[in-house]
C-alpha positions as CSV (number, residue, x, y, z in Angstrom):
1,X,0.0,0.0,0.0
2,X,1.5,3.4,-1.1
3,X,2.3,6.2,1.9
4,X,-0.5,8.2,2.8
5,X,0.0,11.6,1.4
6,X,0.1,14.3,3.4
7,X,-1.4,17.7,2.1
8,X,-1.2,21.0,3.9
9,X,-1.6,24.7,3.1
10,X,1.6,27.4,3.6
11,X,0.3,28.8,7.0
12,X,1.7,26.4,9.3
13,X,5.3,28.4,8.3
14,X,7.2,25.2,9.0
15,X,10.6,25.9,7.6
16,X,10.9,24.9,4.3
17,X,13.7,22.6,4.5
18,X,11.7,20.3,6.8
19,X,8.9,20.7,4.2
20,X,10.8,19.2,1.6
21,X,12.4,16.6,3.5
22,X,9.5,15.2,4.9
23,X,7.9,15.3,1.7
24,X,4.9,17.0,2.8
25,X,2.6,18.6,-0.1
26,X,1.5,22.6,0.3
27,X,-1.1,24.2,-1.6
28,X,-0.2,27.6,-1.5
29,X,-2.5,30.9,-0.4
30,X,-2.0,34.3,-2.1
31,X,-1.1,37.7,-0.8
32,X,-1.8,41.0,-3.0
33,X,0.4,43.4,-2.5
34,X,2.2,46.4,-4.1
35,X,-0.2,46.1,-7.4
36,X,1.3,42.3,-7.9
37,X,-0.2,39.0,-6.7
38,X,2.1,36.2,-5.0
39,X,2.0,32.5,-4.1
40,X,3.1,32.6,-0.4
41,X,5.0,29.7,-1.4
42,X,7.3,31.4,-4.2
43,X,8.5,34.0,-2.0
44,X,11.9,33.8,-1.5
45,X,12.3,35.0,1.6
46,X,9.9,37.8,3.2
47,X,12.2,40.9,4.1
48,X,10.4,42.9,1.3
49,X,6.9,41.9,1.5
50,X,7.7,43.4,5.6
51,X,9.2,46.3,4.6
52,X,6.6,47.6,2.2
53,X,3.8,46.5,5.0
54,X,5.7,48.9,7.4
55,X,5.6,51.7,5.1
56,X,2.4,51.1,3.0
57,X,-0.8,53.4,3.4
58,X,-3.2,50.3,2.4
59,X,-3.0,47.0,4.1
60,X,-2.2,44.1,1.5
61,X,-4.6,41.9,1.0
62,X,-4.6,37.6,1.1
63,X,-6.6,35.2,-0.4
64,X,-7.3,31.5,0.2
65,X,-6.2,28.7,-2.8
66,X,-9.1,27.9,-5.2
67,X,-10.7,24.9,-5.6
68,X,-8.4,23.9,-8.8
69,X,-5.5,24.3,-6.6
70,X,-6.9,21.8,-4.4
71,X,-7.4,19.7,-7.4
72,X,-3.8,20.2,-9.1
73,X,-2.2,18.8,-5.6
74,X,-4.9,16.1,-4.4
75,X,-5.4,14.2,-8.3
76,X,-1.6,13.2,-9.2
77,X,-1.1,11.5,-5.3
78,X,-4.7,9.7,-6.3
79,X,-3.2,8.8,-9.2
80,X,-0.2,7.3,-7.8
81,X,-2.2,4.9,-6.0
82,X,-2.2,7.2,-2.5
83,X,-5.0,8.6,-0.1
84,X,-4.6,11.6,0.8
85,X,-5.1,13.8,4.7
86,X,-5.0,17.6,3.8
87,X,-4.6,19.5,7.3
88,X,-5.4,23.4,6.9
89,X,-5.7,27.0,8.3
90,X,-8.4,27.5,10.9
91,X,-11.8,27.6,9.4
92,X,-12.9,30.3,11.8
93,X,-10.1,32.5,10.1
94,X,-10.1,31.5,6.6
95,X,-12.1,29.6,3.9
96,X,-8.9,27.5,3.1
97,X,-10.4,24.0,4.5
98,X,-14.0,24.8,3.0
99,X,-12.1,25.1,-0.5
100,X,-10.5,21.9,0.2
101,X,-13.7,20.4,1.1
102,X,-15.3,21.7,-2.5
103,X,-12.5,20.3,-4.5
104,X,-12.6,16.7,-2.6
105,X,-16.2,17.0,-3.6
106,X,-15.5,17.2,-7.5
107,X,-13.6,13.8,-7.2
108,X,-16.3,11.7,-7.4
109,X,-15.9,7.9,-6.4
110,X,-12.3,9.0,-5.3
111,X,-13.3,11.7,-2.4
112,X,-13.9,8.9,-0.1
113,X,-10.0,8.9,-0.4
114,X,-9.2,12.7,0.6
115,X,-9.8,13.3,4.0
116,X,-9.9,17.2,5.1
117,X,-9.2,17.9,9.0
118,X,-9.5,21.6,10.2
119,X,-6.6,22.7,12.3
120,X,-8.8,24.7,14.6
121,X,-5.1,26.2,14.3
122,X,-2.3,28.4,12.7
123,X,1.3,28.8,12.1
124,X,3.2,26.8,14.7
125,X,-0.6,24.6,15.7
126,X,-0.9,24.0,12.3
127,X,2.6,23.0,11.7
128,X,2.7,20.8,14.7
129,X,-0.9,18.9,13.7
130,X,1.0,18.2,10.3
131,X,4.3,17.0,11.5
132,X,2.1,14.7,13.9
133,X,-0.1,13.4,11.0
134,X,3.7,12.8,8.9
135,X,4.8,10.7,11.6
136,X,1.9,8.5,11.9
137,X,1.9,8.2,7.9
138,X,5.6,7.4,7.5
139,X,4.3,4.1,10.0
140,X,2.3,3.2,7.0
141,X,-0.6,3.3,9.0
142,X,-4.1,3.8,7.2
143,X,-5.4,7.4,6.1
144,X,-7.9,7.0,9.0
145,X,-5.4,6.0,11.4
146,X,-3.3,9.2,10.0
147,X,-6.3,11.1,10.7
148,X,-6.9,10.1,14.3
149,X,-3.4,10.6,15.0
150,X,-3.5,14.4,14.2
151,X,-6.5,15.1,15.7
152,X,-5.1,13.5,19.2
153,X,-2.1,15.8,18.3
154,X,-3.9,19.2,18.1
155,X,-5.6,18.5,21.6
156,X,-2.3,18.1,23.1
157,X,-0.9,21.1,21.5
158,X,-1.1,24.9,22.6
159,X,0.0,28.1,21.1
160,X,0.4,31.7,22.6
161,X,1.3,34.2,20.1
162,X,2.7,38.0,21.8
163,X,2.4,40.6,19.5
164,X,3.2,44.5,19.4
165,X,-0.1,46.0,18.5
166,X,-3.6,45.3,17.5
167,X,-3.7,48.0,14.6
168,X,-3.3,45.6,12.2
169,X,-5.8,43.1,13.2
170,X,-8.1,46.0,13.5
171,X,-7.1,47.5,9.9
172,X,-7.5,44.0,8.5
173,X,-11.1,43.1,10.5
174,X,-9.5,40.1,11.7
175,X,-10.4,41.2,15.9
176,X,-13.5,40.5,16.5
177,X,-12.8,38.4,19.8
178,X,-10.5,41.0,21.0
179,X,-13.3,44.1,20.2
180,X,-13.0,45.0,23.7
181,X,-9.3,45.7,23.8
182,X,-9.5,48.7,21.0
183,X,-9.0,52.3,21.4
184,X,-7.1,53.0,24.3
185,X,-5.9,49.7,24.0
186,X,-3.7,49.8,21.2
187,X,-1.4,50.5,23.0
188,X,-0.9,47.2,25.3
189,X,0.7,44.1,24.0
190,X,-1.9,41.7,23.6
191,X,-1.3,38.2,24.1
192,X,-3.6,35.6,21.7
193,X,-3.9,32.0,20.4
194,X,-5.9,30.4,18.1
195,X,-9.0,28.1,18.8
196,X,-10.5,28.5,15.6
197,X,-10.5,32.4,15.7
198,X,-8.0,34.7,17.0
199,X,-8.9,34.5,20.7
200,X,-7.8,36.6,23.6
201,X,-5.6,35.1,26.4
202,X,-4.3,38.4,28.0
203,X,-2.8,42.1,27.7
204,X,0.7,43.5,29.5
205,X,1.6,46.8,28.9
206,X,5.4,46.4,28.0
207,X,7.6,44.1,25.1
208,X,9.8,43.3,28.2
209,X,6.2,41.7,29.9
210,X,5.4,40.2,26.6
211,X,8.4,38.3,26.2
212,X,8.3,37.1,29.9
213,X,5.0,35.6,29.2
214,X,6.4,33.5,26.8
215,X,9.0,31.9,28.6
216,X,6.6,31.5,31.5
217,X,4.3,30.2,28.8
218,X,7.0,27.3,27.8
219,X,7.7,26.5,31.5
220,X,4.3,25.8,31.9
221,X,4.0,23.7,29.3
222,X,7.4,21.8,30.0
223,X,5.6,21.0,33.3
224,X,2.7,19.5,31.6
225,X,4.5,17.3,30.0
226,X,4.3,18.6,26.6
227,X,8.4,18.3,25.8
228,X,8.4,19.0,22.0
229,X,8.3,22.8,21.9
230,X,8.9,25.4,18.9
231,X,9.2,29.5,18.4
232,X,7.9,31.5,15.5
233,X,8.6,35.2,14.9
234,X,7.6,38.3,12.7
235,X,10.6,40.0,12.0
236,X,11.9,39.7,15.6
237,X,14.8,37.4,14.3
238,X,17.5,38.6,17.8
239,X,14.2,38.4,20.2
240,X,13.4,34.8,19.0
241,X,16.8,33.8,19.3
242,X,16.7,35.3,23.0
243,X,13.5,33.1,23.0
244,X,15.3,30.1,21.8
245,X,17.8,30.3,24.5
246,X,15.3,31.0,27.4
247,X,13.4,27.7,26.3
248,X,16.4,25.6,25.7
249,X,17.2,26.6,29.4
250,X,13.6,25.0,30.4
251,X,13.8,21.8,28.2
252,X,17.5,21.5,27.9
253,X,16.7,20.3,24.0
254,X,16.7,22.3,21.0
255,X,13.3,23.2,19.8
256,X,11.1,21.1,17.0
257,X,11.6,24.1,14.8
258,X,12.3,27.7,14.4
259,X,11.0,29.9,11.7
260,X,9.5,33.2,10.7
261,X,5.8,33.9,9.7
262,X,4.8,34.7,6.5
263,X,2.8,37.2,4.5
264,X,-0.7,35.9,4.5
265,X,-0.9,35.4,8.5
266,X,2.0,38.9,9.1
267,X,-0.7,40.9,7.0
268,X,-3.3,40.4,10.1
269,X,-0.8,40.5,13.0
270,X,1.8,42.9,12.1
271,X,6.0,42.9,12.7
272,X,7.0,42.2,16.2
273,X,5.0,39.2,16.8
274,X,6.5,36.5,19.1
275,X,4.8,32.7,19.4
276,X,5.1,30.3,21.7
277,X,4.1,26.4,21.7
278,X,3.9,22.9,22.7
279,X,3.0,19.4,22.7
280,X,4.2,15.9,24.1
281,X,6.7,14.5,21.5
282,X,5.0,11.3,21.6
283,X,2.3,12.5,19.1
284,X,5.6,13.4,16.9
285,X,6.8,9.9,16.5
């Protein structure tokens, strides 16, 4: 029986070495921008997309993969004799998984063999819930198997995310949970995670506070057990190595992975942004 294949989108911002070694297929979301449109996935790196979002009077917009996407990634791995588990984007943030869901749909007697899971996540969540779903493919267990497997793997993960304002999720509509932290409160440092939606966990008033929280975030979590831990940043490359360091102190292991956020979730949450996360490396393996 042929590997199941395991299909994401380009939100989970796992680095893209690990991508390509674990042979883990992306179907890529867009980002508008500076009168050009862009396949996350084909930008080389994302200094420039940053600096014009720093400097740029209209927010950039982002848009989800269409249903022919879907199709271009899912029908070749049908083809080659493989079911497929496509893990994707929080539904409650984008319509990523519902596209996914319309294209198994248009594969007839061969959609029983796509099976599309909502992360309930993003970025690091996301990532995690597909390295978990990797690991219990590369056992050669069965699609459903695979599919269990991840979903055990997002309840034992968490995420906090610190970041240094809320003006772009308010720019970008993207706040609704945290409606009651505006005006004034543009000025705190808000503290979120992702169940679904962009949900409030609390505010400090300083970056020095912010960055606390997230080490005291990863000692909690080491205490729970959860010992396979990662850090993401948005062009806070000398905080998250600080970051890095403060968590390797707690764990004394190097983290599952390190990497930077890209444009389509950065449009919403702005430069600055610090994430924290964990789960037991027994859903890795």
């Amino acid at each position: 029986m042929a590997p199941v294949a395991i299909v994401t989108d380009t939100c989970h911002y796992l680095p893209r070495q690990l991508v390509a070694a674990r042979g883990i297929h992306e179907v890529s979301l867009y980002v508008h921008w500076d009168g050009r449109e862009d396949r996350e996935a084909e930008l080389p790196d994302f200094d420039g997309y940053y600096a014009h979002l720093a400097t740029t009077g209209s927010l950039p917009t982002t848009s989800q993969p269409s249903i022919g996407d879907f199709l271009a990634v899912y029908e070749p791995l049908l083809d080659e004799g493989r079911d497929v588990v496509s893990i994707h984007l929080a539904g409650g943030m984008s319509g990523t998984v519902q596209a996914a869901e319309q294209a198994r749909e248009q594969l007839g007697e061969r959609a029983a063999r796509v099976h599309v899971l909502d992360s309930a996540s993003a970025c690091g969540g996301e990532g995690l819930m597909v390295l978990a779903a990797h690991a219990a493919a590369a056992r050669g267990t069965t699609a459903e198997e695979v599919v269990e497997h991840a979903r055990a793997a997002r309840e034992a993960l968490k995420m906090w995310f610190a970041i240094d304002t809320l003006e772009y999720l308010r720019r970008g509509g993207r706040i609704a949970a945290a409606q009651a932290w505006l005006g004034s409160a543009l000025r705190i440092k808000p503290i979120l995670t992702v169940e679904s939606e962009i949900t409030p966990i609390e505010r400090v008033r300083t970056s020095g506070r912010a960055f606390e929280r997230m080490v005291e975030y990863l000692r909690t979590r080491h205490d729970d057990g959860a010992d396979g831990w990662v850090v993401q940043h948005i062009q806070a490359p000398q905080e998250c190595a600080r970051l890095v360091e403060r968590g390797r102190e707690i764990y004394g292991t190097d983290p599952v992975f390190v990497s930077e956020i890209g444009p389509v979730i950065g449009t919403h949450v702005g430069p600055g942004l610090l994430g924290v996360g964990a789960l037991p490396l027994s859903h890795l393996s």
